[in-house]
TORKEKOL-389147 format. One line per field, with one value per residue: x, y, z of N, C-alpha, C in turn; residue number from 1. Coordinates in steps of 0.05 Angstrom, whole numbers. Example, Ala and Ser with C-alpha at 12.3 -4.5 7.8 and 13.67 -1.06 7.14 Angstrom:
! residues 2
n.c1 264 | 257
n.c2 -114 | -45
n.c3 156 | 142
ca.c1 246 | 273
ca.c2 -90 | -21
ca.c3 156 | 143
c.c1 264 | 258
c.c2 -66 | 1
c.c3 156 | 157
k 1 | 2
***
This chain:
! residues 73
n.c1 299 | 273 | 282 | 228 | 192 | 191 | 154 | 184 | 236 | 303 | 307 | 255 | 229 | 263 | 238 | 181 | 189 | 204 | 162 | 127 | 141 | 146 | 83 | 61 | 37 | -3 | 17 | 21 | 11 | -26 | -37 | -24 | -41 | -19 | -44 | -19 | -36 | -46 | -60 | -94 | -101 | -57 | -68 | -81 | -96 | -104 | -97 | -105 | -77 | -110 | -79 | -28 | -25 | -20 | -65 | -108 | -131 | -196 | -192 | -247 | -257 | -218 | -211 | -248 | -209 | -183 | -206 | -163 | -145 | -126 | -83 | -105 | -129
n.c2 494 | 439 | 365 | 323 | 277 | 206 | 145 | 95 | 106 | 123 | 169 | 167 | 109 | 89 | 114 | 102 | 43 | 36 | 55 | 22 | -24 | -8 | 5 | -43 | -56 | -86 | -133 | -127 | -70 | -18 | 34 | 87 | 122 | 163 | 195 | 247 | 295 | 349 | 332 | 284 | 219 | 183 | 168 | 119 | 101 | 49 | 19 | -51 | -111 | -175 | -209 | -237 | -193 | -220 | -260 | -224 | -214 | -236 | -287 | -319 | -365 | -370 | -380 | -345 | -279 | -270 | -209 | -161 | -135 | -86 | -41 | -48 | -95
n.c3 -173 | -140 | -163 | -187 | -131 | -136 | -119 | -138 | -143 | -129 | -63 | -66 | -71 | -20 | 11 | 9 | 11 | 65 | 97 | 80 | 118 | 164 | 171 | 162 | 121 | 61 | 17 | -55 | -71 | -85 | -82 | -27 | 19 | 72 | 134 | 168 | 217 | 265 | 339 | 315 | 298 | 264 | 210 | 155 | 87 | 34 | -31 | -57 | -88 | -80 | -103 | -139 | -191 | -236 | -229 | -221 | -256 | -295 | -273 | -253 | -231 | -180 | -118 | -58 | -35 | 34 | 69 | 82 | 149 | 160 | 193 | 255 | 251
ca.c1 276 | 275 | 266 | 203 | 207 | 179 | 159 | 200 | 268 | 320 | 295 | 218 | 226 | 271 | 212 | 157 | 193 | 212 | 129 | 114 | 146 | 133 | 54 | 53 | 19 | -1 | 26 | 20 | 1 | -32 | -26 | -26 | -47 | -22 | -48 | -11 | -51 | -29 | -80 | -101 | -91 | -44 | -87 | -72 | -117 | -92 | -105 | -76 | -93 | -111 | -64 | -9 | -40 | -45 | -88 | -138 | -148 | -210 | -196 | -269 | -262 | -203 | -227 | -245 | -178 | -197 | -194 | -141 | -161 | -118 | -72 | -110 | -152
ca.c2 479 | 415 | 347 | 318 | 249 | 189 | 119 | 73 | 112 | 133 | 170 | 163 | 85 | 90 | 131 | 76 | 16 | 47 | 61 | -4 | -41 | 3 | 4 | -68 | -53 | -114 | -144 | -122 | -45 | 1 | 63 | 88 | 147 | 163 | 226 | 261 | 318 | 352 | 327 | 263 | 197 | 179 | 144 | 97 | 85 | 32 | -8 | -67 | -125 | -193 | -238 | -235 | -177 | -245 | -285 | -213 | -209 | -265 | -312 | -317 | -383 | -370 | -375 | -325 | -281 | -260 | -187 | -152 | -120 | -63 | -48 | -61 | -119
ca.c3 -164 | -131 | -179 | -162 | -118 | -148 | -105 | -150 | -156 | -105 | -46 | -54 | -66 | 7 | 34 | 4 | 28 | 98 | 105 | 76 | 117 | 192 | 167 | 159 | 80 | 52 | -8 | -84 | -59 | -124 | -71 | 0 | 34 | 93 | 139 | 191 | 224 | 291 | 351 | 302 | 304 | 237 | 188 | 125 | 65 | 18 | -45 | -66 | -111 | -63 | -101 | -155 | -214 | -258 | -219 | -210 | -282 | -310 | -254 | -229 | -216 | -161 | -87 | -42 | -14 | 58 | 67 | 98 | 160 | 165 | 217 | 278 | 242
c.c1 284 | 265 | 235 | 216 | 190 | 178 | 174 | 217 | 279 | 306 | 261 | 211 | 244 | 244 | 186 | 159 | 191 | 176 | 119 | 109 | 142 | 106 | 45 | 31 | 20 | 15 | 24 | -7 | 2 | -20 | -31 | -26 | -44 | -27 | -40 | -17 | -52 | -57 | -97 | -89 | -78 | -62 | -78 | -98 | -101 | -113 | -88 | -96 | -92 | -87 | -37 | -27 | -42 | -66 | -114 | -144 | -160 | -204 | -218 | -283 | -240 | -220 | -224 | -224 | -194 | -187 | -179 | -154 | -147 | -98 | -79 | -126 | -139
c.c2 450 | 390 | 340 | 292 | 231 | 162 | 102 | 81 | 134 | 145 | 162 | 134 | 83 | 88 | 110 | 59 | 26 | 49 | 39 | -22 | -30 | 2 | -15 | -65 | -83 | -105 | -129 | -93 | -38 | 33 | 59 | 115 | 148 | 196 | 228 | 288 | 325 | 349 | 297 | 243 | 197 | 161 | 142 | 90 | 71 | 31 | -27 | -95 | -155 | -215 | -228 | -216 | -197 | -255 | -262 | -211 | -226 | -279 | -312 | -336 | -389 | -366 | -343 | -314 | -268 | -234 | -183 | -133 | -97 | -72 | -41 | -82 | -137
c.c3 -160 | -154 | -170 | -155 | -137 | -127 | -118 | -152 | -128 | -80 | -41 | -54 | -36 | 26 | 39 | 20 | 58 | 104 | 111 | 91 | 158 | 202 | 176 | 129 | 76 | 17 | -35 | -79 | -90 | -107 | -48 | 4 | 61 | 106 | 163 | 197 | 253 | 314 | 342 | 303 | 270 | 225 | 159 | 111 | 45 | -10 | -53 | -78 | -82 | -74 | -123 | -177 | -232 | -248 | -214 | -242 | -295 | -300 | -247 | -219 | -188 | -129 | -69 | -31 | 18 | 65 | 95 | 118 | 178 | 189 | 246 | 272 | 224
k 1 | 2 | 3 | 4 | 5 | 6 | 7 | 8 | 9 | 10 | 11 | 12 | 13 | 14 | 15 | 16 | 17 | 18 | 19 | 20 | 21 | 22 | 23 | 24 | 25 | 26 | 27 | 28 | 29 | 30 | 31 | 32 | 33 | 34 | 35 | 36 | 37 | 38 | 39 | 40 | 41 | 42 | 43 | 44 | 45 | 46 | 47 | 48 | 49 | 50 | 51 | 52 | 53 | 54 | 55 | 56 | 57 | 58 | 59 | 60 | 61 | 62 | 63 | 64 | 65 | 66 | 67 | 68 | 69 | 70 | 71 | 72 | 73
***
């Protein structure tokens, strides 16, 4: 049986970055879903934190970040 892959270690961090970076993903990504379905347009769902994971925890006096508007926005 095959290991499993993992995003942070040898091929599945390859596979991640290589997505990451063709997608255009923003910054400090938690996950990503991407769907490839035959006749469909490819679609990406994300999350990701707006700033450094310090500055999202009990900053709530930090300014507005302006959301990310995907890749056509």
């Amino acid at each position: 049986m095959a290991s499993a892959m993992l995003p942070n270690a040898g091929k599945g961090a390859e596979i991640r970055e290589y997505l990451e970076r063709a997608l255009g993903l923003p910054p400090n990504l938690v996950w990503f879903d991407v769907r490839f379905a035959l006749g469909e347009v490819i679609t990406v769902r994300c999350e990701f934190h707006p700033g450094p994971p310090e500055d999202v925890e009990g900053d709530d006096d930090a300014p507005a970040t302006p959301t990310y508007g995907g890749l056509n926005g």
